[in-house]
C-alpha positions as CSV (number, residue, x, y, z in Angstrom):
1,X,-22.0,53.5,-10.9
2,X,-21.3,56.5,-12.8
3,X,-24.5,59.0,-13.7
4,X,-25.7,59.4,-17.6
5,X,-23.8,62.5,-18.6
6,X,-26.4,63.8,-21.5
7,X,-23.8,66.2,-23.2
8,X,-21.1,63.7,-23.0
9,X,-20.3,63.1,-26.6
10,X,-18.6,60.1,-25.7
11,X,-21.9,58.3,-24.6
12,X,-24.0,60.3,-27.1
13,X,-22.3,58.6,-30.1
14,X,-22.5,55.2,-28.2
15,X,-26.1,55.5,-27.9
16,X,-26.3,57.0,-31.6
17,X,-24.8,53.9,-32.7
18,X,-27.2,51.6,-30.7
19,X,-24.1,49.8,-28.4
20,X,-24.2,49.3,-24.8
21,X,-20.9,49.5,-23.1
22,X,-20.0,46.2,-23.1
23,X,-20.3,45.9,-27.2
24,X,-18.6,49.2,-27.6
25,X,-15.4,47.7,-25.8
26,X,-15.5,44.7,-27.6
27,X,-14.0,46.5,-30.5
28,X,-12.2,49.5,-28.5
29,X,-8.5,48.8,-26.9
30,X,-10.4,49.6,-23.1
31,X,-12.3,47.7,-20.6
32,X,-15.4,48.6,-19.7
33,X,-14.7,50.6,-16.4
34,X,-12.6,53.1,-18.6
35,X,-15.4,53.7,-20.9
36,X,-17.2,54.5,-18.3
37,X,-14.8,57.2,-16.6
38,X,-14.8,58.6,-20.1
39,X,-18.6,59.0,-20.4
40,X,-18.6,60.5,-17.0
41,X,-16.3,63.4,-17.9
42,X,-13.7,61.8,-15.6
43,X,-11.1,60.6,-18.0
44,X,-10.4,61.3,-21.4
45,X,-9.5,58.7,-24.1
46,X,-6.3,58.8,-25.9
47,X,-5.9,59.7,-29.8
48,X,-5.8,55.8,-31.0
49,X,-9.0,54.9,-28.3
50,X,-10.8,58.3,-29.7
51,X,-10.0,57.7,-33.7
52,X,-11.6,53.9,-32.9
53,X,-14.7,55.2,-31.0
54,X,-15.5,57.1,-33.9
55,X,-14.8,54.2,-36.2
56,X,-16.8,51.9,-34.4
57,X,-20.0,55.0,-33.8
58,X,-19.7,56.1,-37.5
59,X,-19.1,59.3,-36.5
60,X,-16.8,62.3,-36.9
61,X,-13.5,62.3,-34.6
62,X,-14.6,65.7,-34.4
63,X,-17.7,64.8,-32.8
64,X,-15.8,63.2,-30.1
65,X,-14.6,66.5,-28.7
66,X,-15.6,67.6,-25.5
67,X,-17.9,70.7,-25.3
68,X,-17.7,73.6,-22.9
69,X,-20.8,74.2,-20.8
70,X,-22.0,77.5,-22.0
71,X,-20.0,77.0,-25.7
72,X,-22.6,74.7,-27.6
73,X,-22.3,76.9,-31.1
74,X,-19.0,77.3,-33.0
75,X,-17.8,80.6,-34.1
């Protein structure tokens, strides 16, 4: 199993929007095993899974961008 990644934004929004993995994927064109990849840093989702994560976590697609360690502000 894959460790909690606390700056993932992936599983951030997940958690923001109260889903577990399993109900996430019930709306998002992945199984559950890529969701998890994502979460861990390990894979990235493509444009089309991204634009429905942040459909289905009410959230900005913007939000789904990774963050460099060390680059948390925006200039």
């Amino acid at each position: 199993m894959n460790r909690p990644n606390i700056y993932n934004p992936y599983q951030k929004a997940r958690e923001n929007a109260n889903l577990t993995q399993e109900k996430a994927v019930e709306s998002l064109p992945v199984e559950v095993r890529s969701l998890q990849y994502y979460e861990a840093g390990r894979r990235y989702p493509n444009v089309k899974c991204a634009k429905k994560m942040s459909e289905i976590y009410n959230c900005n697609l913007n939000d789904l961008a990774p963050k460099e360690k060390g680059c948390e502000s925006d200039i």
